[in-house]
Structures are given as structure tokens and as C-alpha cells.
C-alpha positions as CSV (number, residue, x, y, z in Angstrom):
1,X,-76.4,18.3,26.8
2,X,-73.5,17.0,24.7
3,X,-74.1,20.0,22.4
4,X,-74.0,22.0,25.5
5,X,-70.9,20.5,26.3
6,X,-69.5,20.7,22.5
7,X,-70.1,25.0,22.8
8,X,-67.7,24.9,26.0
9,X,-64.9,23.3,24.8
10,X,-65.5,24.9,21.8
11,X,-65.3,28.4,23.5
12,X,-62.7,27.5,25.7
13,X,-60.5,27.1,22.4
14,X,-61.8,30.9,21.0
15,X,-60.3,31.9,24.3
16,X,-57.0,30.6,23.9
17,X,-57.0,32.1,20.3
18,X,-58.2,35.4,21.5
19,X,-55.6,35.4,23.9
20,X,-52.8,34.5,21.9
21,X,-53.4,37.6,20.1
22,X,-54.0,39.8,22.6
23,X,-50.3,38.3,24.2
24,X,-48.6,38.2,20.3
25,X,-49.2,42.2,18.8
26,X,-46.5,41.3,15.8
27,X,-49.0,38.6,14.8
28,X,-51.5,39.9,12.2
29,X,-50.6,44.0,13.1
30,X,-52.8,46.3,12.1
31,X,-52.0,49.6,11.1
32,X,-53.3,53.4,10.0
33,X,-54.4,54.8,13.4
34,X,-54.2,58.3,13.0
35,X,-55.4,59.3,16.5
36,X,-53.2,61.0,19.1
37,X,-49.9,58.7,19.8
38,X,-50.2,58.4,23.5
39,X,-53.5,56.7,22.8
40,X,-51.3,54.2,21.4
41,X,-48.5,54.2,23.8
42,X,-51.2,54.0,26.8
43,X,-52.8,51.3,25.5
44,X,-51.7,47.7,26.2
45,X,-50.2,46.4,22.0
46,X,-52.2,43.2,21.8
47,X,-55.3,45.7,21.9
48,X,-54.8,46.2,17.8
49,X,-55.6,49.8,16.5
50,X,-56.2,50.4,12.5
51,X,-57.3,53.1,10.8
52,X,-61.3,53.6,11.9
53,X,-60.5,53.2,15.5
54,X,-59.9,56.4,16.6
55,X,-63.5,57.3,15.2
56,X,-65.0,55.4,18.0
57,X,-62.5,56.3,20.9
58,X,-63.1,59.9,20.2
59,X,-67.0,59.5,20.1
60,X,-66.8,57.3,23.2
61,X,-64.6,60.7,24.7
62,X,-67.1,62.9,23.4
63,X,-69.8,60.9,25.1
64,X,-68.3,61.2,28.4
65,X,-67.4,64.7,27.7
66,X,-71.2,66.0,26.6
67,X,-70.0,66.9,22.8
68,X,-71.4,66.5,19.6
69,X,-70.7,63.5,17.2
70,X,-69.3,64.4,13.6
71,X,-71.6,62.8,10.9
72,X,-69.5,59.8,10.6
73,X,-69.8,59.5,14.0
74,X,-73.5,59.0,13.9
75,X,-73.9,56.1,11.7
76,X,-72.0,54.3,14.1
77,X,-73.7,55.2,17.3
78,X,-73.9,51.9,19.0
79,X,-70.7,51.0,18.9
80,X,-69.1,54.4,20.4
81,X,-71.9,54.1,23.4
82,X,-70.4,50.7,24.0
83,X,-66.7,51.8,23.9
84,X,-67.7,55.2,25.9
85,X,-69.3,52.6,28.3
86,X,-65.5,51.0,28.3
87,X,-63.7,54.3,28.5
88,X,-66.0,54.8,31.5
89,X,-64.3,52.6,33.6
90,X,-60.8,53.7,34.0
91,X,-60.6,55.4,30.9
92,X,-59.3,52.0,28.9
93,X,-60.5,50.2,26.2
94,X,-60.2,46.1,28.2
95,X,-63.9,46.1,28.8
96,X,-64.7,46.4,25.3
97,X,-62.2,44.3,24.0
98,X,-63.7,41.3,26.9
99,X,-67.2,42.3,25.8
100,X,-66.2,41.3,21.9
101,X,-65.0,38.4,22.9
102,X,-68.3,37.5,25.8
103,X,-69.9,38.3,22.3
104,X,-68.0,35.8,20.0
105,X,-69.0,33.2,22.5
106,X,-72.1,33.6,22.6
107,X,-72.2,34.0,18.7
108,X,-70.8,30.3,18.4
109,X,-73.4,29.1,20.5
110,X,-76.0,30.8,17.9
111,X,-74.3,29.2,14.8
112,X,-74.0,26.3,16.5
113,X,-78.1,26.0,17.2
114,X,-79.1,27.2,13.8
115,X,-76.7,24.5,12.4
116,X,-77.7,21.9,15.0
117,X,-81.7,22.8,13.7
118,X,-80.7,23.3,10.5
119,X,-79.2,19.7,9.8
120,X,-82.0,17.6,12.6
121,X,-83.9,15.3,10.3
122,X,-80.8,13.8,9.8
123,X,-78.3,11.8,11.7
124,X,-75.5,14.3,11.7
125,X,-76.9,17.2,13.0
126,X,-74.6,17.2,16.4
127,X,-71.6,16.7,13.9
128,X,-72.8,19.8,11.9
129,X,-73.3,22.0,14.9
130,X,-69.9,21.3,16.1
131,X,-67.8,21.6,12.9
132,X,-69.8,25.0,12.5
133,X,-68.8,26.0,15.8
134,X,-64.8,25.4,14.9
135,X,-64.8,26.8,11.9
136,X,-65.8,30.3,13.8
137,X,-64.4,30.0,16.5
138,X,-61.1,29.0,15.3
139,X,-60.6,31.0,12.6
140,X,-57.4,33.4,13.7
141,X,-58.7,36.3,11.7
142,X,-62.1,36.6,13.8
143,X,-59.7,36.1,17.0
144,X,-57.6,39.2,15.9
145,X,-60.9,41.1,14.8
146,X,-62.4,40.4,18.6
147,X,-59.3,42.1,19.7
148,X,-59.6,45.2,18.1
149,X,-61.3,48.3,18.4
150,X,-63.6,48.2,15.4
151,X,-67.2,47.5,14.6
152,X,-66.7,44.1,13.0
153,X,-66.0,41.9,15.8
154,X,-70.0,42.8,17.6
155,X,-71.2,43.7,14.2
156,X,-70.0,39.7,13.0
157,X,-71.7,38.4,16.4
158,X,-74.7,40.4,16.0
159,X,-75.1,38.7,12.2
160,X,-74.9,35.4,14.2
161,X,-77.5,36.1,16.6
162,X,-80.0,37.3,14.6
163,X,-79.3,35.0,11.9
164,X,-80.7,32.5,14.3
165,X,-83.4,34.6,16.5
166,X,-85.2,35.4,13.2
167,X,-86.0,31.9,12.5
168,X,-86.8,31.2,15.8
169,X,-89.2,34.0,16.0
170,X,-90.7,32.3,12.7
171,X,-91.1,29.3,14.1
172,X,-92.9,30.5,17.7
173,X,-96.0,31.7,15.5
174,X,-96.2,34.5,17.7
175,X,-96.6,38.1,16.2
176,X,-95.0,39.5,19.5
177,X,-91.8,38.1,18.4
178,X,-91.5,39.9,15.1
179,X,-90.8,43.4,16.5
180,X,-88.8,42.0,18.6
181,X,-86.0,40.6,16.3
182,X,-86.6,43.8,14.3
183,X,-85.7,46.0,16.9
184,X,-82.5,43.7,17.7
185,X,-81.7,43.7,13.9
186,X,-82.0,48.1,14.2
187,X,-79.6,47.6,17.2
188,X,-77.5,45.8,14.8
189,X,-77.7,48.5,12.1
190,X,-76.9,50.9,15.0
191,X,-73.2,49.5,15.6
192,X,-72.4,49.9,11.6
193,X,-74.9,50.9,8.7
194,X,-74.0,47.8,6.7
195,X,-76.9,46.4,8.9
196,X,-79.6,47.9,7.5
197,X,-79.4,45.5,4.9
198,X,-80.2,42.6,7.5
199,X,-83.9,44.4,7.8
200,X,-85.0,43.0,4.4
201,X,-82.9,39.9,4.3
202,X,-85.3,38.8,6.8
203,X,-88.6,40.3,6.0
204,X,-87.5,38.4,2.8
205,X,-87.2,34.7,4.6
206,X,-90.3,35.5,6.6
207,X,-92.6,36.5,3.8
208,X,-91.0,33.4,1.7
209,X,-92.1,31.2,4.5
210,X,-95.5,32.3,5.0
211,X,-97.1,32.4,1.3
212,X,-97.3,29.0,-0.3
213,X,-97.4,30.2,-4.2
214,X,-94.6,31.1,-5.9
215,X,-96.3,34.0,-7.3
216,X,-97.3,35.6,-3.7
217,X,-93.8,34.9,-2.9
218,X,-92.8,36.6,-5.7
219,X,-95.2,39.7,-4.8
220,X,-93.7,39.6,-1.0
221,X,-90.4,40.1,-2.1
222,X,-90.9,42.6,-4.6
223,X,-92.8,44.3,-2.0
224,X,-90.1,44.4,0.8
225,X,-87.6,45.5,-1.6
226,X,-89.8,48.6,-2.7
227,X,-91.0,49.3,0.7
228,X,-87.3,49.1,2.1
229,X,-85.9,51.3,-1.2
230,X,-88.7,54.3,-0.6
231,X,-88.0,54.3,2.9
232,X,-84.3,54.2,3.0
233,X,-83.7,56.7,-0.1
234,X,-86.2,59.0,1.8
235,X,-84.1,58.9,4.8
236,X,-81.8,61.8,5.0
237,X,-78.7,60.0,6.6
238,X,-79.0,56.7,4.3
239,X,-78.4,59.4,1.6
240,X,-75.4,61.6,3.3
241,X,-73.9,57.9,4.2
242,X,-74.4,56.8,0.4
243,X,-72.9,59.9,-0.8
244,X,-70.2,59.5,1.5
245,X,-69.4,55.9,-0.3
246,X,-69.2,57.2,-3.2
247,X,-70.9,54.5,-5.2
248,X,-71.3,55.8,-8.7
249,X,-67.7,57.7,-8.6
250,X,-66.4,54.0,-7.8
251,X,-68.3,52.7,-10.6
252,X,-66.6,55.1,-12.6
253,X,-63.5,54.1,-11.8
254,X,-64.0,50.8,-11.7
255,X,-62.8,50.3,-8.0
256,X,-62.6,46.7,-7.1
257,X,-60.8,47.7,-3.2
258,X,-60.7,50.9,-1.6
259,X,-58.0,52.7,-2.9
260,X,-56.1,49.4,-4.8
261,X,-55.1,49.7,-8.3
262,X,-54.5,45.9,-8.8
263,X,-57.7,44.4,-9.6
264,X,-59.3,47.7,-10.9
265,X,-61.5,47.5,-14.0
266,X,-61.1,49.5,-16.8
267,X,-64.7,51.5,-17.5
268,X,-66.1,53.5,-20.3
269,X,-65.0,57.4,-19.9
270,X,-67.4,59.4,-17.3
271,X,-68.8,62.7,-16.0
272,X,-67.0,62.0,-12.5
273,X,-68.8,65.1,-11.4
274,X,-71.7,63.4,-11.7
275,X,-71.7,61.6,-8.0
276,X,-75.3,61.0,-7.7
277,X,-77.0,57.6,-7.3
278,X,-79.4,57.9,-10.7
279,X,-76.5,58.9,-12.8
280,X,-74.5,56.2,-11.6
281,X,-77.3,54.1,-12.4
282,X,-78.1,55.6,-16.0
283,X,-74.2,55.0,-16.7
284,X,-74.9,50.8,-15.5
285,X,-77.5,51.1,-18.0
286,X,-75.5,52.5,-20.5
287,X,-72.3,50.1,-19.8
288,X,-73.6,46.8,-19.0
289,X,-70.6,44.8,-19.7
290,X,-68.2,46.4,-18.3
291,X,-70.6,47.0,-14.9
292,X,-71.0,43.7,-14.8
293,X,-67.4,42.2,-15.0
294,X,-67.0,44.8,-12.2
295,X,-69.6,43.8,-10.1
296,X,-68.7,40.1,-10.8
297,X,-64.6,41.1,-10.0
298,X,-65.8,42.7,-6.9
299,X,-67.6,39.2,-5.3
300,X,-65.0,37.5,-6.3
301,X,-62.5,39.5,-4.5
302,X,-64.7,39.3,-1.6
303,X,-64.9,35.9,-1.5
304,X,-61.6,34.4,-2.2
305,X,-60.4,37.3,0.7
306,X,-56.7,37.7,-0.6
307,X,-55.2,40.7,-0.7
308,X,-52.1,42.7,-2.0
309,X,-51.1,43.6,1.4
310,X,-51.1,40.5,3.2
311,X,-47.9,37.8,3.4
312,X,-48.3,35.1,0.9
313,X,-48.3,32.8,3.6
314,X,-51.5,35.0,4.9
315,X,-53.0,34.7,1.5
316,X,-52.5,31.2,1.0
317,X,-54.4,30.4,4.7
318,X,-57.3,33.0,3.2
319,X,-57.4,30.7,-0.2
320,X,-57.0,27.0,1.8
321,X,-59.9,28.2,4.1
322,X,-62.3,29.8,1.4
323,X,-62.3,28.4,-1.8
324,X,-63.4,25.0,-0.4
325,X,-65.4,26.8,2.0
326,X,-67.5,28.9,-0.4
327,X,-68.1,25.9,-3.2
328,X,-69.3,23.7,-0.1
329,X,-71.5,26.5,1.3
330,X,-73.2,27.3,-2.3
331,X,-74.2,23.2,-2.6
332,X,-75.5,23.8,1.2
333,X,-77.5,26.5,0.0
334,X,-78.7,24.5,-3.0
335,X,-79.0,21.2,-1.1
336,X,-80.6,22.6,2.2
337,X,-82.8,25.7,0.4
338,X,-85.9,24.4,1.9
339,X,-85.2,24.4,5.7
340,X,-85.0,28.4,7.4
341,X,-82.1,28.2,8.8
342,X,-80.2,27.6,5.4
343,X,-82.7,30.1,3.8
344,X,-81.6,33.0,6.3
345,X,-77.8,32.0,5.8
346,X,-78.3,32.6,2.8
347,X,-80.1,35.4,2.7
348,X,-77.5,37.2,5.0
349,X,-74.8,36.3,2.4
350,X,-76.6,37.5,-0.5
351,X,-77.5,40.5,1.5
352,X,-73.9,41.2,2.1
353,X,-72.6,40.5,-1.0
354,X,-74.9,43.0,-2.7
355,X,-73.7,45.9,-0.6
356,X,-70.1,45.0,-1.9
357,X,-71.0,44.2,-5.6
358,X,-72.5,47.9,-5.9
359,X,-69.7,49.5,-3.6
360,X,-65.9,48.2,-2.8
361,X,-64.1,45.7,-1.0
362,X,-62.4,46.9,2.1
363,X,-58.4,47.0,1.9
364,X,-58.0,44.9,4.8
365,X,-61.4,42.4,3.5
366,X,-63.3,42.7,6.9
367,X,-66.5,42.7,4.7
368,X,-66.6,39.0,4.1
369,X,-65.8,38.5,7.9
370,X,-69.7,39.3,8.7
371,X,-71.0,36.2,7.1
372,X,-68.5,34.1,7.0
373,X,-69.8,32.1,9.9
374,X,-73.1,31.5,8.2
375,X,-70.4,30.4,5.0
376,X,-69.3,27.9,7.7
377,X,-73.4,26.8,8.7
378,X,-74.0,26.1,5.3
379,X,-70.8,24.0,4.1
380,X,-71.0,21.8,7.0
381,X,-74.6,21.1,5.5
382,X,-73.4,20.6,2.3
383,X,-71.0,18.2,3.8
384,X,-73.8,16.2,6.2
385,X,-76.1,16.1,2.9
386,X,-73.7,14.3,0.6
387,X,-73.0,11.8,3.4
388,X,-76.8,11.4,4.0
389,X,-77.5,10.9,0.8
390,X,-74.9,8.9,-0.5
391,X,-75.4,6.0,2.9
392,X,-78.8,6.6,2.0
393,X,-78.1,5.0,-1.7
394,X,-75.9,2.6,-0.4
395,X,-78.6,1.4,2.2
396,X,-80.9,1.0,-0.6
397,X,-78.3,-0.8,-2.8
398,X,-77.5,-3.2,-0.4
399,X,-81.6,-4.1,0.3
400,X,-81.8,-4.6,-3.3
401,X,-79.2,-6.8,-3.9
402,X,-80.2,-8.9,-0.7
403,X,-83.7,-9.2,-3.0
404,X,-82.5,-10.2,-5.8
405,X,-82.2,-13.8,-5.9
């Protein structure tokens, strides 16, 4: 119950952030909509617009109005049903900007029970739960993402959700409940292809948890990752949407952030022509070093969030809330690695952070929103731990010293 009560207050402060944005436009503006200006005009300016969003009001349009989608379109599917749903009633986009933010709610309250289990053999689990809980929900850059018509607000909640429902449906012992979460996690993949990548994060965790040597372990893993690669590189669309990326010309180039010159790496000359996944491959092969700063420039971008475009005093929020954030969450990970919860946090992460090491960062860093909440789960572990622990020695410190005569 007090957790219970903990999620509602803790809800009813993402509300007054969400609406602060949605009443304040000039804070954190987005820009680059290049759909038609009335769209703009019509619309009410705390409902922020940027440069993708016009991809899902014009599939939600040609929903209603029987057309085809373009192949973009497609890869995104789940999202334009929702916001055709929204332009459904009234032709405006409020309903789906109320549904991200229905969603965000109940994402904290996901977060908050994987934290709350996550952290139960000790005394601090409540605490845990509830520092997760405000460290999503009030973050101001998931606040302006709920307000805007893009994937990543329901794409972020989703994360949360299943995050949670996975281990869950590990812990019920119940085969039933394995399609289940898989079909949630395609739903998932349905509202932006960067979920895909969820599917063998947690066939991952699950075969982790159910052999006991390290060796089966080792054979599950390599066996999900093969059985995921065939099927996904066999798949016609996964290839058109990894073409469309671009990965190996970005390689190339050494692209750190879409289309930003400031962090980009220097790379060995290339066949740029060559835009197909083995070549890019053959050239890592060839190049390790310099592939490898790359890659290891790219996660770090993603992590510390920064970017050239934002206000220094935007920046400096982005480094106060994610340097210390992503040290503590790493120790979580270390400290907590046996328990699922932690184990599928991390999982997620690492999931996510491969897709950026062997692509880009966004211009705008909306990649490192997805799991940032599970960042959150597993630094306030890190943080119960070391206070565990350390009363834990002091405890024993004390007995000692009461024994010794």
C-alpha cells in the first residue's frame, strides 16, 4: 500500500511536469517539422513538433484516408495506428499526446515494481522503488518527449513495461506466459524498429536463468544471437531498414551523430560505394583501431547526452544528471548481477547501446532516453547496496568489539 501510495504522488508530480510543457512551448522547442504549416498553426504549441513527426501524422491521414504507407512508414506501424486513432477523433493530435502521458504513468509504476523486487532482500527496497520512480518521472526531458509527436515517449514506456513483464513471466514458471511477453515485446518493435533488439535481450536473461552451468549458458546465448541474426538478416525489411541507416557508409566516415562534424572520427580512406553490411564488416576487420575508438566515441556520446545544439545550461543539467547516474548504474549492475531484475536492466542497456555503437547517435540524443529509466533502477541499487553493506560491516564491527574483552 505505501508503495501504492508512493506511485500516486509520484505521478501526480509527472503530471505537473507534463503540463508545464504542454503550457511553456519556448521551453525545450523542438524544431525541423517539414510538414504542411497549417498543421502547425492548427495545432495547439505546447504539442512540440520535430523533424520525424510529420511521418506519423501523414500515415495516421493515410490511415483514415485508405492509402498506402511509404516504406518508412512501415517500420513504424504501431505508432501511426495510434495517432490515426487520435486524428480519428476531431482530426487533432490531444488524445495521443494524453495517451503518452496515461503511458508514462503507468511506466513509473513498472520501474517502480521491478526496483521494489529488485532491491527486497534488503531493508531499502521501498526507498529504491521510490527514488526510481523520481528519477523518471521527473526528469524534464521525458516530460517534453511525452508531449511530442514521436515514437520515443510509448517506445520509452513500452521498454519499462516489458522490462518488468519479462521477469515476471520468468518467475510465474508458466510456459503460457512466454509468448505472451513476446508478442508484447513485437508490439513494442511495432512502434519503432529499435525494438527488435528487446527480442534477444530477453530470450538472453531467460535462457541465463534457466541453465545452471556456465557453459550451457554460454551455448544459450550464442544460440539466441545466431538464431536472432539468420532470422533478422533473412527478413526483407530488417535489410531495406539497415540499408536505410546506412551503417557501413557511417563507419566510413566515422559518424559519431547524425549529420555532426564535432566528435567525428577520422577513418582509414574507403570504397563509400561499398554500402553493404559485409563490406562494412571486412573494413572493421581491416581497421580495428580506428573502429573501435569509434565505437567507444559513439557510447560515450550516448551516455554523457550533451550535445552541440543544446544551451550550456541544457548541457550542464544532461552532465549533473548522467555522469553520476551512469557510474552508479554500472556498480548496480555489478553489485546486483544476480537478481533478474538488474540482469534485464541490463540487458536492455546493453541491447541499446549496441544498436548505437554500430550506427549513430541521434542529433537531438533521444536514443539514450529508452533506457534511461532502467539507468535510474539500477543506480538506486547501487546506492541501497553500499548502504546495506556498509551498516552491515558496521553491525558486525560493533558485535565484535562488544566481544572482545
Amino acid at each position: 500500500m505505501p508503495l501504492l501510495t508512493a506511485w500516486l504522488a509520484i505521478c501526480c508530480g509527472l503530471l505537473l511536469v507534463a503540463i508545464f510543457f504542454l503550457t511553456h512551448p519556448q521551453v525545450f522547442p523542438m524544431h525541423g517539422f517539414s510538414g504542411p504549416a497549417e498543421w502547425r498553426a492548427e495545432t495547439p504549441a505546447g504539442i512540440r513538433f520535430t523533424g520525424d513527426s510529420w511521418r506519423y501524422i501523414d500515415g495516421g491521414e493515410k490511415i483514415i484516408d485508405g492509402r498506402p504507407f511509404d516504406k518508412t512508414q512501415k517500420s513504424y506501424m504501431g505508432y501511426i495506428v495510434v495517432t490515426a486513432a487520435s486524428l480519428s477523433c476531431g482530426h487533432t493530435l490531444i488524445p495521443l499526446i494524453t495517451l503518452q502521458i496515461i503511458m508514462a504513468c503507468l511506466a513509473c509504476a513498472a520501474i517502480m515494481n521491478a526496483a521494489f523486487e529488485a532491491n527486497a532482500a534488503n531493508r531499502f527496497a521501498f526507498h529504491v522503488a521510490v527514488a526510481t520512480g523520481v528519477l523518471f518521472a521527473l526528469n524534464p526531458e521525458f516530460a517534453a518527449w511525452d508531449t511530442a509527436v514521436m515514437t520515443e515517449s510509448l517506445y520509452t514506456s513500452a521498454v519499462c513495461a516489458i522490462a518488468w513483464l519479462a521477469v515476471w513471466a520468468m518467475e510465474q514458471k508458466q510456459a503460457i506466459r512466454i509468448p505472451e511477453v513476446f508478442a508484447l515485446t513485437i508490439l513494442a518493435a511495432f512502434i519503432r524498429p529499435t525494438g527488435w533488439i528487446l527480442l534477444p535481450a530477453v530470450a538472453i536473461v531467460w535462457a541465463v536463468n534457466l541453465f545452471k552451468s556456465i557453459w550451457s549458458k554460454l551455448v544459450a546465448v550464442v544460440c539466441v544471437i545466431a538464431i536472432f541474426l539468420t532470422m533478422a538478416l533473412a527478413g526483407r525489411s530488417f535489410n531495406e531498414g539497415i540499408q536505410k541507416e546506412s551503417p557501413s557508409v557511417k563507419l566510413y566516415t566515422g559518424e559519431v551523430v547524425w549529420q555532426e562534424d564535432l566528435w567525428r572520427v577520422k577513418m582509414p580512406p574507403a570504397d563509400l560505394s561499398r554500402t553493404d553490411l559485409t563490406s562494412g564488416l571486412l573494413y572493421g576487420l581491416r581497421h580495428p583501431a580506428a573502429s573501435a575508438w569509434l565505437v567507444a566515441k559513439r557510447l560515450t556520446v550516448m551516455f554523457l547526452r550533451i550535445r552541440p545544439s543544446y544551451s550550456w545550461k541544457h548541457n550542464l543539467f544532461l552532465l549533473a544528471y548522467h555522469v553520476p547516474l551512469t557510474i552508479l548504474a554500472f556498480i548496480g549492475a555489478w553489485l546486483g548481477w544476480k537478481n533478474r531484475h538488474v540482469r534485464m536492466a541490463t540487458a536492455f542497456v546493453i541491447a541499446h547501446a549496441i544498436v548505437v555503437a554500430l550506427t549513430f547517435n541521434d542529433n537531438d540524443g533521444r536514443f539514450t532516453l529508452y533506457f534511461t529509466p532502467l539507468l535510474g533502477l539500477l543506480a538506486a541499487t547501487a546506492v541501497a547496496a553500499a548502504i546495506h553493506r556498509f551498516k552491515k560491516h558496521i553491525t558486525i564491527y560493533n558485535i565484535s568489539n562488544k566481544e572482545t574483552p
